[in-house]
N, C-alpha and C positions, 0 to 999 in steps of 0.2 A: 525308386521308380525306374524298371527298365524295359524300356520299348522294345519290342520282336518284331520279327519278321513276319510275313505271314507263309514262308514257307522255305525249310531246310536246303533246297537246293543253291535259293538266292545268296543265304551265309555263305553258302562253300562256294559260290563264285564269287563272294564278296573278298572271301579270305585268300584263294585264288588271284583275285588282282594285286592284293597284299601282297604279295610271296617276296617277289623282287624289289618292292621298299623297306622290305622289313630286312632282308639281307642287305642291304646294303648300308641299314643305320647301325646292325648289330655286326658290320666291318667294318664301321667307320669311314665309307666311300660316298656317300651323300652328300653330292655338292649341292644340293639346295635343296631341306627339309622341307622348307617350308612350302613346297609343292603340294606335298604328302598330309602331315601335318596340321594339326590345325582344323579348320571345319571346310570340309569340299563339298560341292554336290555328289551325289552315290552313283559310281557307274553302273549302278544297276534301275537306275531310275532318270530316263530319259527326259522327263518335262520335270525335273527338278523337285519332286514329290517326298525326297527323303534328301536327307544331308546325312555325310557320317560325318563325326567326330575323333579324333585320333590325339594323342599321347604320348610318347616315347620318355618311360621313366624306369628308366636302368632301376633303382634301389627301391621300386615300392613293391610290395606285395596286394595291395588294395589300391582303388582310385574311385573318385566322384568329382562331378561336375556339377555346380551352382548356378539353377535357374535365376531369373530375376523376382522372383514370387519367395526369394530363401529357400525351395527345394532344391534333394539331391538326385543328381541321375548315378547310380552305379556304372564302372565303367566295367567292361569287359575285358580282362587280358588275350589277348592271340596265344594258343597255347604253344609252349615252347622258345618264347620271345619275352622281348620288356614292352611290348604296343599292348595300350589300354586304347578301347574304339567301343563307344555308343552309334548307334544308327539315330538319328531323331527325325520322327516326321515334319509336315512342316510348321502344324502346328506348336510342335515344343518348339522348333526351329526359330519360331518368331519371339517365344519369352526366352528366347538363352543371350545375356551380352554378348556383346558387338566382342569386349574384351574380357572374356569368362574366365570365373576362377577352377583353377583344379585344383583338390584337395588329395592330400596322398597316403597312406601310412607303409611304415619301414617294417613292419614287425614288431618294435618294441610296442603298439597301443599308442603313442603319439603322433598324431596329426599334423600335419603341414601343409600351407595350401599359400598361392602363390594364382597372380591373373597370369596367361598361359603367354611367352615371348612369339608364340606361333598365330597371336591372332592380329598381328600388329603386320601392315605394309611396310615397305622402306623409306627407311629413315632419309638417306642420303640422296638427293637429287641430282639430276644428269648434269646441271653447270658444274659442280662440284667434282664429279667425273670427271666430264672433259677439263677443268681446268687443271686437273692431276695429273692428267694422263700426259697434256703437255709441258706439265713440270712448270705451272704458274700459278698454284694456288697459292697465294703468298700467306693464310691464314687454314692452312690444311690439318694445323695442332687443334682445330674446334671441328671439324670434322673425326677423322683419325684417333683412337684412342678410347679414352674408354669419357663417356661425360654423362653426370645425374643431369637430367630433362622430365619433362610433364608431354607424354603421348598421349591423348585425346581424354588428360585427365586424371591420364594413369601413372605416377612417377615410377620412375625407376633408371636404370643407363644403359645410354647407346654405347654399345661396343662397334670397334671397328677396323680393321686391319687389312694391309695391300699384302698380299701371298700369290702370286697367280699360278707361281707351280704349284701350288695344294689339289689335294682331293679332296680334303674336306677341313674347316678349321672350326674346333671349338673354343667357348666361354670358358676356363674352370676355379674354383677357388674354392673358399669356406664355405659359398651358400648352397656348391653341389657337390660337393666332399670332393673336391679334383678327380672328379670323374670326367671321362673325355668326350662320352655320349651322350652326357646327360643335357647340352646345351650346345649341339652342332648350330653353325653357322648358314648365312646366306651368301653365294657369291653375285655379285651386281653384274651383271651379263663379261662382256670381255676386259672388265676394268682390270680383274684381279682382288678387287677389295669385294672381302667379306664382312659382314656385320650384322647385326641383332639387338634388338632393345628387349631386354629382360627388367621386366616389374619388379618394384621390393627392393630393389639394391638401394643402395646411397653413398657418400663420401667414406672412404676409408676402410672398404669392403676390400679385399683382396683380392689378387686374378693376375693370369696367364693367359696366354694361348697355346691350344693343343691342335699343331699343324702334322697333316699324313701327306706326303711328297705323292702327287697323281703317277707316279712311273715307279718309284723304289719300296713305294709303301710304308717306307720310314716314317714312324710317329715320334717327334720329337715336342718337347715342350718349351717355348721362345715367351720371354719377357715383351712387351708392348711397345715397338721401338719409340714410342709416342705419349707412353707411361709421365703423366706431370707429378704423381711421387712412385715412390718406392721404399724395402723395407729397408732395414740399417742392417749390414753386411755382418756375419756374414748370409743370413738370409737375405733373397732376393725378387719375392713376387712384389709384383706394382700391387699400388693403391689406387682405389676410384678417388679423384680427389675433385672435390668444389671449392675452392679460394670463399673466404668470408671477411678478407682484409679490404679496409677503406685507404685509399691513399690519403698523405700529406700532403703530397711532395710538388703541389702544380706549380707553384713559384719558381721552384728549380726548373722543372723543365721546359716552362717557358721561358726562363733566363739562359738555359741551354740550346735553345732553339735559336737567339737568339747574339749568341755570343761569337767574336772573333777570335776562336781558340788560335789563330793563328801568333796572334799577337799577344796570346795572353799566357801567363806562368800559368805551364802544367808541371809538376813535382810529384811522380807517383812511387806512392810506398808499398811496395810488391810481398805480400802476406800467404801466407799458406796457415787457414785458419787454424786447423786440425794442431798447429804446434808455434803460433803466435802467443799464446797462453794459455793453458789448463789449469781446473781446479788444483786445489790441496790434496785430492787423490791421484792425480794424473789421469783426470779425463776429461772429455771433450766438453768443454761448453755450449751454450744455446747460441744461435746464433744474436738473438735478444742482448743474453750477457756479452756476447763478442763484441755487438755495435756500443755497448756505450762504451766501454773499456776502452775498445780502438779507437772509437771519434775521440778520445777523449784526449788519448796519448798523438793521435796523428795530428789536431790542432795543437796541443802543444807544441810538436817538434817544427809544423809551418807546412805538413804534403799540404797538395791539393786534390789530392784522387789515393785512391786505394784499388791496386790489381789484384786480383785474385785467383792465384792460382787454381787450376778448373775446380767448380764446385757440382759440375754434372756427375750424376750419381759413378759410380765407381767402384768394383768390387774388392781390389786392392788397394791397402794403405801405402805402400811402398813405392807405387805409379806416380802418387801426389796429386792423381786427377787425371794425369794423361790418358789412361787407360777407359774411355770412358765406354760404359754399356746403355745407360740411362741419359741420352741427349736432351731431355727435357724435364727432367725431373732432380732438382738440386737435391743433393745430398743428405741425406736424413741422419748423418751424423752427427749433424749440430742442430737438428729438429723440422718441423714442417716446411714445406715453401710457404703457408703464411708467416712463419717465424723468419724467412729469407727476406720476404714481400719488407719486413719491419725491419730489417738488418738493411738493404736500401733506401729504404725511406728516413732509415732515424741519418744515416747519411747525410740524405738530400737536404734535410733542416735543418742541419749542421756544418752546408757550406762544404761537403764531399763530397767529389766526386766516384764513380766505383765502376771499374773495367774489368772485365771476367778473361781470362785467358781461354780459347776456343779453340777447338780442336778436329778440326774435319780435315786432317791427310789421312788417320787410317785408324783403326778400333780395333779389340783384342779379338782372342779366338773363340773367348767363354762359350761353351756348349750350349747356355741360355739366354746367349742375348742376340746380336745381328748376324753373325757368324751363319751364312747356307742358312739363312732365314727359314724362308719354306721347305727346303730340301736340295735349293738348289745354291746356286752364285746371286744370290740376289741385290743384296748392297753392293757388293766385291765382284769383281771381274774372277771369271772361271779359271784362265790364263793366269798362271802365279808369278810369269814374269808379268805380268801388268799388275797383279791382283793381291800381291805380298810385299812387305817390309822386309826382307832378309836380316834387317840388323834388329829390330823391333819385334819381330815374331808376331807379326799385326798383319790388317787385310789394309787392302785400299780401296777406297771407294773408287765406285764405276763414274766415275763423275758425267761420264757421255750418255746415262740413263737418264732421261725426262724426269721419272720417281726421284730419283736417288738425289738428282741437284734439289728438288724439290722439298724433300727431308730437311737436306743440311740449308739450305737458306731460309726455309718456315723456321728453324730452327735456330739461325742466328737470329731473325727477326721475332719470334717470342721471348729471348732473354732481351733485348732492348727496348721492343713495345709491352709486355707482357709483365713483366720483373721490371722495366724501368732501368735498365743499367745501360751507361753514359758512351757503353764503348768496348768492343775486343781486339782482342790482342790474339789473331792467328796465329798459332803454333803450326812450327815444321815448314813454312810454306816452300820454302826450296825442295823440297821434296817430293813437291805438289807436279810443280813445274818443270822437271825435268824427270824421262821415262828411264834415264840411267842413272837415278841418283843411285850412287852409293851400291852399281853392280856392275861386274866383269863383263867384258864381251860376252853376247851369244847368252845375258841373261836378262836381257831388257829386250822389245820389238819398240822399232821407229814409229814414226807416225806417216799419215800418210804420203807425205814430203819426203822420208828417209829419215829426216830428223829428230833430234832428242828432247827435242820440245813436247810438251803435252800439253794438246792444242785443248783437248774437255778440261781439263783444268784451268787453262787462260781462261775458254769462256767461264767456268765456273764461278771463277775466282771475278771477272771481269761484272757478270751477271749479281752475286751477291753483293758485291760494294754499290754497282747503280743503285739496287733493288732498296740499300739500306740506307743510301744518304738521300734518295728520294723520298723515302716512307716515313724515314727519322731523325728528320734537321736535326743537326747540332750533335750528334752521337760522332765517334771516331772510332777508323778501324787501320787497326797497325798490325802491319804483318813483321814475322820473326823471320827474315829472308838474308841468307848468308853468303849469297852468288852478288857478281855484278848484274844480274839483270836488270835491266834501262826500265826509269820510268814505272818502278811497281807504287810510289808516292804520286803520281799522275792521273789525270781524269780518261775513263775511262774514252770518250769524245775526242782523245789527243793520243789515244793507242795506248795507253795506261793501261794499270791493273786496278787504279779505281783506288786503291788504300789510301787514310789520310797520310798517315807516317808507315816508316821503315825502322825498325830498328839497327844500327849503326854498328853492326856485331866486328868492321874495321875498326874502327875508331876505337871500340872495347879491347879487340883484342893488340894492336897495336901499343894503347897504353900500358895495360898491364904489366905486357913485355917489357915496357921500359920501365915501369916501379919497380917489379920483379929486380930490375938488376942493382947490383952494388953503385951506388955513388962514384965510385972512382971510373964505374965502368961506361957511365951513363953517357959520357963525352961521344963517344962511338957510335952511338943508338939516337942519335939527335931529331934525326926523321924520324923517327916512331912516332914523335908530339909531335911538329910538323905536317906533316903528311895530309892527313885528314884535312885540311884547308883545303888540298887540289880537287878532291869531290865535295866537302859538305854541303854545297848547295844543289846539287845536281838530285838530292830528294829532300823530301820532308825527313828530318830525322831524329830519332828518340835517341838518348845516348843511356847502353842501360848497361849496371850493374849489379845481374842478376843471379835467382837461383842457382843457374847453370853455373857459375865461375866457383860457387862455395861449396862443391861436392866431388864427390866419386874421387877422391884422393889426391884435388885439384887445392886442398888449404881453403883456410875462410881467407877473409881480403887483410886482416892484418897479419894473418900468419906468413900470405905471400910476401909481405914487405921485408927489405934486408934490414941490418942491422939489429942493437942493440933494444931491450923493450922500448925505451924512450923514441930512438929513432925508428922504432916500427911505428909507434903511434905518432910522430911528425911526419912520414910518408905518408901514412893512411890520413890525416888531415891534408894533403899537400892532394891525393890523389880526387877525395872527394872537391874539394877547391876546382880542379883541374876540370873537372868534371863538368861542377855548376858554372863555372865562370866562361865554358867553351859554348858556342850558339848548338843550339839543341835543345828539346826536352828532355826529362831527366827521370829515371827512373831504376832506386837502389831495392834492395833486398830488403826483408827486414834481419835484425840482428849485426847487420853489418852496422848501421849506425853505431853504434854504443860498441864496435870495434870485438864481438863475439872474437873468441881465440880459437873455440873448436869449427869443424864442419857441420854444417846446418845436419838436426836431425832430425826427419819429419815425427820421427815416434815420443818425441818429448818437449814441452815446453823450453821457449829461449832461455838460457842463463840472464833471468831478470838480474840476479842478484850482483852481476859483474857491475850495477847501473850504480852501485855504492862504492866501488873501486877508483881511486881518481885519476889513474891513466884510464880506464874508460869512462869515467865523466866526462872526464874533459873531450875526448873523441864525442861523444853524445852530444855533448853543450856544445861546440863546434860546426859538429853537423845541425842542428839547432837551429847557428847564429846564420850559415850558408843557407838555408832554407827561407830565415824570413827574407833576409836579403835579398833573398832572388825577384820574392815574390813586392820584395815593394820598389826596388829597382828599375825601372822600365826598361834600361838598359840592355839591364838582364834576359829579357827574354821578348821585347816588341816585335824586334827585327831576328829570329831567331835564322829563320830562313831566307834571308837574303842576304847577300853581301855584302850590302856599305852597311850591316850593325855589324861588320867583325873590322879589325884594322889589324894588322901588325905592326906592334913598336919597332923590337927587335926582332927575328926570328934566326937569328945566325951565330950567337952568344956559344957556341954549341961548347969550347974552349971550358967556358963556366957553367954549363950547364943552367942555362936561366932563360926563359922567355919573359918577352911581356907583350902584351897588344890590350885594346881599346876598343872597348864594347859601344855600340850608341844605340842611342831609340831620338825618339824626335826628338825629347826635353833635354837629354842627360848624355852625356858620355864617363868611361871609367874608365878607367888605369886599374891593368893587373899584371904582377909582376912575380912572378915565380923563379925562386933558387933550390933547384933539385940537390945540393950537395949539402953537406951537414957543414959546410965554410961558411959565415959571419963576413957578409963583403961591404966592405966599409968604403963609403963613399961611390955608391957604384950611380952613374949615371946616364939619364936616361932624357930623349925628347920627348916634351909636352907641346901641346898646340896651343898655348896661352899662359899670358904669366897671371900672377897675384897667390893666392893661398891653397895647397890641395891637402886636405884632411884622409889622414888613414880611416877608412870605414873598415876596414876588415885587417887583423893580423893577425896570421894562424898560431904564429909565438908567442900571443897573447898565454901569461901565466893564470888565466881562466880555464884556457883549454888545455894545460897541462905542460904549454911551453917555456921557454926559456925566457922571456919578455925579452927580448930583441927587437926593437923597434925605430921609431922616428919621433917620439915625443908628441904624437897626436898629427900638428901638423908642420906643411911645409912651404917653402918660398920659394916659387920657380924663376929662374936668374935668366935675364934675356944674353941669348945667345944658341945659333943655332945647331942642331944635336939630333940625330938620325932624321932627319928629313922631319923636324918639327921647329917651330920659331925660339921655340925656348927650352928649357931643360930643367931637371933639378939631380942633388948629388943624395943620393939615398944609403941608409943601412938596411941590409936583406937580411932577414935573421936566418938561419941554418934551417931548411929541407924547411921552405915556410912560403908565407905568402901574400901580399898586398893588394888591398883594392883602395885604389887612390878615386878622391871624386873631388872636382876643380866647386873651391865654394864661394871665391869671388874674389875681382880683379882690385 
């Protein structure tokens, strides 16, 4: 059935009015089809007496349109174009749906038909807008992106993307053969954000965006910066995805909501999935097979959380996640985000906790992912002294853009309300915070003050910890910050930067320096352990012994230790001891436990098999025994951050190389006593604050963990008489490069 005109000159004014929409879809400069497109009243009919109908179908050669009665209307092509356009009067006008199908064919005799994305209004409402625009949507990832919905009945997904330098942005994937015309977008007046709901799609349908810059004309094609999965590298289009997972996990997180992490053992075991374990061909496991493996090994050894190095999608293996292109969409190298969704929650019912390493200082250059978004500086500052890493080969966020904080905080807060995970761990953040990190004069600009301070990033950074300890009791955010900068452990209400913890990268690097060196030498280097008392309480602090120490030519952590194998593995118990038993949370690598000799390799699984070797058993068993300790100690970690849980015995031994000091929480205090030399000090003594019986709980010479048994016979008899500023004393043996935790068991 095809309706006429009643007379040739009105087509050619009808076609006439076409001319300039029709060029402009077949240049791809049509910032809103949907004007065009679709069913309009005819401007050739004033009191509304005809509607046309229109089309734009780049690859068909034939087209019809579906009455509600089952008829076809044949459509018309415009000759020399891809517009298919019926005139309907108004009586077809009233049996055609509201959301009519168009039928297509390609040439080959096969039909496709599809309800038409141009008869649908907008999807997205004006609060949604405005609260974009001022970079407070704090749930913008349900907007934003691509999401299967039911429009007036009709399923199929909203697409949606911020581009405001575009001329025009399209849909494209497998269901329009990445054609870029075949599914142009809408732009929502001055937002910037384009979008379209296209029928027929569903979860796990493929897609891009194909953006043309409104000035350079540049048609590039950008990944979805709001994409919830993606492909597994090295292909890289997003996926439409719908989550179909139920949680477990409510027990946890309302035991998390509710907990004094202050006071409580946190012990995290820092993993990089991709080479924690692989199968028997050397590839990557499910995330599924990861969690039981790992819960299974981490309650053994006694963590209480699991960090994970970033698992935001990633096009390079070698990055380890830093590199990320995909901010909302977990890695599809170890399987879906519901297979992720199950990797947290089998977690959660098993008493682990799990912290994602995050990453908002700065993203690659990749051609398809944020990089000159729409054509322009859109994430990234224009300006390369603002808007580049020099050492990273990376962009910087604009952090002073409305959008762009917006992004990255919608986006810390979907991995922790969304995915459920306990806590991040900000990567790079010195680097955030000052505008000359890490460049020469006359390659940084000041702020408005003159200064090197970068104030959008204070508030940035100020802005995302309110936003997340308001929204998500009980979760924690630690930043990786290597300056003195005051107060990044502080509430945001007190000039903070709002993080819970810091990590303590002095305290790291000062110790190591002193393992590092020879026994003989160590007398000299006394402050190195020391030290760290003048600040530890001036933040919250994580004490970590991470990734970064066991790479790039840096030795794993027992290969830095001196001496002999023996004495490498009584250092490397002496340093983990040192570690646990200093106030701070704690947070090692994996492989370092069980004392790995080579440097961490992200491309292959850990040398499990060293775990049958009994100098690293016994490093393993060790680290082990230091872990449940910690965690059932109170001692050990009540009073982490405050200063009457720490005491100094002695701190001045420097002669002997040996400290000792006295951890308390309410209930308990301990005695820990450390001989950094490989000398056996016979009778060495020490003040106690009380006499009667103190039992060794811990000795790292124990010949369980591979040492020399050197010890004190279990327990001891403190002799009245006063002795470093304590009422009593007792006369101890230190076993060689070893270590003592004494706990007073009754008078």
């Amino acid at each position: 059935m095809t309706p006429s005109l009643d007379s040739a000159p009105d087509l050619i004014d009808l076609l006439a009015a076409m001319e300039n929409p029709i060029a402009r879809l077949a240049a791809g400069k049509h910032h809103d089809p949907f004007e065009f497109l679709g069913v309009h009243p005819s401007p050739l009919s004033s009191e509304q007496t005809q509607w046309v109908l229109r089309e734009w179908l780049p690859t068909a050669e034939k087209a019809r349109v579906k009455l509600q009665n089952g008829e076809f209307i044949e459509l018309q092509r415009v000759p020399n174009s891809d517009l298919f356009y019926t005139i309907l009067s108004s009586q077809v006008y009233q049996t055609l749906p509201a959301h009519y199908t168009v039928s297509w064919c390609e040439g080959n005799g096969i039909w496709h038909e599809s309800v038409s994305p141009y008869s649908f209004l907008p999807v997205i409402g004006e609060l949604d807008l405005h609260l974009f625009s001022e970079g407070r949507h704090w749930e913008i990832y349900d907007v934003l992106g691509a999401h299967p919905q039911t429009q007036d009945g009709v399923a199929g997904v909203c697409f949606a993307v911020w581009a405001p330098a575009a001329e025009r942005v399209s849909v494209v994937g497998d269901f329009n053969a990445w054609h870029g015309l075949r599914h142009p977008m809408r732009v929502l007046g001055s937002s910037g954000i384009w979008e379209i709901f296209i029928p027929g799609l569903q979860s796990l349908d493929l897609y891009k965006f194909e953006i043309r810059h409104r000035e350079s004309g540049q048609v590039v094609v950008k990944t979805d910066p709001y994409a919830q999965a993606m492909e597994m590298r090295p292909k890289n289009a997003c996926k439409v995805y719908q989550s179909q997972y139920e949680w477990q996990d409510q027990a946890w997180l309302e035991q998390r909501a509710q907990q004094a992490w202050h006071a409580a053992p946190i012990n995290i075991y820092e993993v990089h999935l991709g080479s924690w374990q692989r199968d028997d061909a050397g590839r990557f496991l499910n995330y599924r097979e990861i969690a039981h493996r790992l819960v299974a090994y981490v309650q053994w050894m006694g963590y209480t959380h699991i960090e994970l190095l970033p698992v935001s999608e990633h096009p390079l293996d070698q990055s380890w996640g830093y590199q990320t292109t995909g901010y909302y969409a977990p890695t599809s190298r170890f399987g879906s985000p519901d297979d992720f969704r199950y990797f947290v929650d089998y977690c959660h019912q098993n008493g682990i906790g799990v912290f994602l390493d995050w990453v908002p200082a700065h993203f690659p250059k990749d051609s398809f992912a944020l990089g000159r978004f729409d054509g322009s500086a859109l994430f990234e500052h224009e300006d390369p002294r603002l808007g580049e890493h020099q050492d990273w080969g990376t962009y910087i966020f604009n952090f002073g853009r409305n959008e762009v904080r917006n992004f990255l905080i919608a986006n810390a807060l979907y991995w922790l309300k969304t995915l459920h995970i306990d806590g991040l761990r900000v990567d790079a953040v010195a680097s955030m915070l000052y505008l000359d990190y890490s460049r020469n004069a006359g390659e940084w600009l000041p702020n408005k003050h003159g200064g090197r301070e970068n104030l959008e990033a204070i508030e940035f950074l100020q802005t995302l910890n309110y936003e997340v300890h308001a929204q998500v009791p009980g979760v924690l955010m630690m930043a990786e910050e290597s300056t003195s900068w005051p107060m990044v452990s502080r509430p945001t209400w007190m000039g903070g930067l709002g993080f819970s913890m810091k990590w303590n990268m002095g305290w790291m690097n000062d110790t190591l320096s002193y393992m590092e060196k020879e026994p003989v030498f160590r007398a000299y280097h006394h402050n190195e352990l020391t030290f760290s008392q003048m600040y530890a309480y001036s933040e919250n602090f994580v004490l970590p012994l991470s990734h970064d120490e066991v790479v790039h030519m840096k030795h794993s952590l027992i290969g830095k230790m001196p001496g002999d194998d023996w004495q490498k593995a009584a250092n490397l118990r002496l340093l983990f001891a040192y570690q646990m038993l200093n106030p701070g949370k704690k947070l090692l690598f994996m492989g370092c436990e069980f004392a790995q000799w080579g440097e961490w390799n992200e491309s292959q699984s850990l040398p499990w098999e060293l775990c049958d070797v009994p100098l690293n058993r016994g490093v393993q068993l060790f680290s082990r025994e230091l872990n449940h300790l910690y965690q059932q100690q109170s001692a050990l970690h009540q009073r982490d951050f405050e200063h009457h849980g720490f005491e100094w015995v002695d701190c001045h031994d420097y002669q002997q190389s040996i400290l000792s000091f006295m951890r308390h929480s309410d209930e308990q205090s301990l005695i820990c006593i450390f001989n950094f030399t490989p000398v056996v000090r016979e009778n060495y003594r020490i003040g106690v604050p009380q006499d009667g019986i103190y039992r060794e709980l811990l000795n790292s010479d124990a010949d369980c963990f591979g040492g020399s048994n050197v010890g004190n016979g279990g327990e001891l008899y403190a002799q009245p008489g006063a002795w470093m500023n304590q009422s009593h004393h007792l006369d101890l043996t230190l076993p060689p490069l070893g270590v003592l935790v004494l706990e007073h068991v009754r008078s």
